[in-house]
Structures are given as C-alpha cells and as structure tokens.
VOZARO-499329 format. One record per residue (C-alpha): residue in one letter; chain; x, y, z. Coordinates in Angstrom, 2 decimals, always signed. Each point is the difference from the previous one (the first is absolute). Example, Ala and Ser with C-alpha at 12.3 -4.5 7.8 and 13.67 -1.06 7.14 Angstrom:
REM VOZARO-499329
  aa  ch     east    north       up
   A   A   +12.30    -4.50    +7.80
   S   A    +1.37    +3.44    -0.66
//
This chain:
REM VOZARO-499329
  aa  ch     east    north       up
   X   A    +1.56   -23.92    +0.30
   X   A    -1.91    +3.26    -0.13
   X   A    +0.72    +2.99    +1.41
   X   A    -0.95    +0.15    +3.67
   X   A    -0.68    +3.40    +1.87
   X   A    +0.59    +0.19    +3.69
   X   A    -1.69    +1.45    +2.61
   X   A    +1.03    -1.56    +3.35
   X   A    -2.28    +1.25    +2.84
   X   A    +2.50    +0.27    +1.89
   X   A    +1.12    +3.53    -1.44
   X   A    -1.75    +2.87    +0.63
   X   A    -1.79    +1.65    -3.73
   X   A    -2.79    +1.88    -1.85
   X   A    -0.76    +0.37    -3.27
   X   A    +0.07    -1.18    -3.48
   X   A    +3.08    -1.81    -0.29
   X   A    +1.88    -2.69    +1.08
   X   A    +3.25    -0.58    +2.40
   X   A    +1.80    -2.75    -2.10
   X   A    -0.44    -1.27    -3.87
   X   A    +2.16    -3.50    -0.67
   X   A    +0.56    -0.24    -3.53
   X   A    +1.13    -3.77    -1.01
   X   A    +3.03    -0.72    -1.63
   X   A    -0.42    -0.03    -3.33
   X   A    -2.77    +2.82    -0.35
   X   A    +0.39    +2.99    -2.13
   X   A    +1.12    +3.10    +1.96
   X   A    -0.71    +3.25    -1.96
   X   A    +1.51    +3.47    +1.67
   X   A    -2.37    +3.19    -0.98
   X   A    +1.83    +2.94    +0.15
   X   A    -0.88    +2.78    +2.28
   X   A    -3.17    +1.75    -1.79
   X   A    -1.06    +3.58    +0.18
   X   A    -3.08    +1.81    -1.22
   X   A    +1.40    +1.04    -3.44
   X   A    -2.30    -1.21    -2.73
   X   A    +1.10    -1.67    -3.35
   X   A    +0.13    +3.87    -1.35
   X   A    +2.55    +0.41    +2.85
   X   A    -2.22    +2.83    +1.59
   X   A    -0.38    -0.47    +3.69
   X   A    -3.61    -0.31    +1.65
   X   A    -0.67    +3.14    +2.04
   X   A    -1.70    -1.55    +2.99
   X   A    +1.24    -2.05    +2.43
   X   A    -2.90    -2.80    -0.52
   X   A    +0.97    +0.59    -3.50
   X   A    +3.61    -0.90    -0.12
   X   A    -0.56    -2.88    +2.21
   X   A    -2.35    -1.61    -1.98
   X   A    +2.41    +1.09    -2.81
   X   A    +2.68    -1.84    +1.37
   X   A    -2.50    -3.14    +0.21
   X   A    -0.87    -0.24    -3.63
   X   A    +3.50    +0.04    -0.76
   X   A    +0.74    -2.69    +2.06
   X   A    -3.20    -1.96    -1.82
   X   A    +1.75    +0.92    -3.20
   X   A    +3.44    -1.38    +1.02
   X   A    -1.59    -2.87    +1.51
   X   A    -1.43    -0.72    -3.48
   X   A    +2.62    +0.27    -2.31
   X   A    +1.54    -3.16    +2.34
   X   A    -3.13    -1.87    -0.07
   X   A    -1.39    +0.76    +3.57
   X   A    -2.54    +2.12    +2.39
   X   A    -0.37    +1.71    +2.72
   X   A    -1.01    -3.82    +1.60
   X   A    +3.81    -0.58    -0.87
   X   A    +1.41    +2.33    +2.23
   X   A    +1.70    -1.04    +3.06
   X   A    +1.31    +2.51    +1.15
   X   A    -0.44    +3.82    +0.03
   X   A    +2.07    +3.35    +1.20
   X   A    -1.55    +3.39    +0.56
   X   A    +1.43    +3.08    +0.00
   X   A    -1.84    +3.26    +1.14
   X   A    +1.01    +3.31    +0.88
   X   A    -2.39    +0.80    +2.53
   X   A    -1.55    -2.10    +2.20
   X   A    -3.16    +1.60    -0.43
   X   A    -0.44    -2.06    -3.31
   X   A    -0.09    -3.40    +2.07
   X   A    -3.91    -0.07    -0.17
   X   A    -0.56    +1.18    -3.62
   X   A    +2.92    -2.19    -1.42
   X   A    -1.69    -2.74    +1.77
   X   A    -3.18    +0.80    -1.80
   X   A    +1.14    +0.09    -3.33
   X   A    +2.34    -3.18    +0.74
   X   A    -3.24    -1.91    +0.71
   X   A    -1.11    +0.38    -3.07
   X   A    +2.37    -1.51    -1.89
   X   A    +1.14    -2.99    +2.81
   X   A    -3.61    -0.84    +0.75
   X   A    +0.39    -3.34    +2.10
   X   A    +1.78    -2.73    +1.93
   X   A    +2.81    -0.58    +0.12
   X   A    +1.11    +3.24    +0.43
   X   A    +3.82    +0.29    -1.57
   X   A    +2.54    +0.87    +2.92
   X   A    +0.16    +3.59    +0.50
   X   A    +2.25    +3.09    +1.44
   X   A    -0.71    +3.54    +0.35
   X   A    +2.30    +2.77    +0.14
   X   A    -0.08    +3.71    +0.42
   X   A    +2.73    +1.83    -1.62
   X   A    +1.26    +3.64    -0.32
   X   A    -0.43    -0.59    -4.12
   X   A    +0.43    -1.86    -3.14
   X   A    +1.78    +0.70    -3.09
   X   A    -2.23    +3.23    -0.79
   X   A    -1.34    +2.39    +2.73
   X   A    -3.40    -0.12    -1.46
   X   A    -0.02    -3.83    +0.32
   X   A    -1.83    -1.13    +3.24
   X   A    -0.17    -4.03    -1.12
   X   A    +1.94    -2.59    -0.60
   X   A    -1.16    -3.89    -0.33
   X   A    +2.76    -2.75    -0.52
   X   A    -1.37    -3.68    -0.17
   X   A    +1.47    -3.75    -0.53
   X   A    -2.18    -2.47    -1.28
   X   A    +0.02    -3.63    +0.19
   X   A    -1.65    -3.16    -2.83
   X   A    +0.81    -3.58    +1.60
//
C-alpha cells in the first residue's frame, strides 16, 4: 500500500497541505529535526525569507543523507515568531514542496526559538512505503 493523503470534504481547509497522511505498516518513517536558517558555516541568514528557505535546504540535506526528498515528507511543523511571516514562509515553502500531495501541515506562532534573532523553525517526518 502507498501512502494515502486525506482530504475529506467534509472538513473545512485552504491551502497547500493536507489534513491526514496514512503511512502503511512497514514503510520507512524518518523524523527531521526542527531546522533553522543557520547555514553549513553555522552563520544565520539575516532575512526572514532567508532563514526560511535556510531551514528548507537543510531539511533537503537531511532528507538526503537517508535516501529521500521533499516528495517523502509526510508531515511538516512550523514554527514562527510573528504571524506576519505566514505569507512569506508560505512563499518560500512553495518552492521547495511544489505539488500534490501536500505533506500534513501545522503552523504555530511563538514568542521565540532557541536564539532571539531566530524567526524560523521547520520540523518534518517523512515517509518511503
């Protein structure tokens, strides 16, 4: 069995992502770590757009040291620390998850992260049947 994404119409949404992802027994689960917009240098990205797509390419990079892609991902967590960021995090996020299915999704807002000057975080869990 493949993974099957579910989107009854019965519950109210909008956007790019999906209310339910069913991962088969017996599929590969992989757990991403939350990831911020520090590059491999460890310096973090100034901007907001830049730390979020920051946080993205790390997640491709994790992805790809267990054999997977963004197409893997299941699941995915959001952390911002303003709400004003919803739009432009969902810009940059639609560059990297580009079509259906859309991975399950939540967004918070949150007074901070780890370091004041972060304004991102992006945790993910990806699925191969």
């Amino acid at each position: 069995m493949a993974i099957k994404f579910h989107n009854p119409s019965s519950v109210s949404f909008s956007g790019k992502y999906s209310l339910g992802a069913e991962v088969p027994a017996g599929a590969r689960l992989f757990h991403v770590s939350g990831q911020v917009g520090v590059d491999s240098n460890g310096k973090l990205q100034p901007t907001f757009e830049g730390q979020a797509a920051q946080a993205w390419r790390n997640i491709g990079e994790v992805l790809k040291s267990a054999a997977m892609t963004y197409k893997d991902i299941v699941k995915v967590t959001i952390f911002l620390t303003d709400s004003r960021f919803i739009a432009p995090y969902r810009e940059v996020r639609d560059q990297f998850i580009t079509e259906p299915p859309y991975p399950a999704s939540t967004l918070l807002v949150v007074a901070g992260l780890a370091d004041p000057a972060m304004l991102v975080e992006v945790e993910a869990v990806a699925a191969k049947a």
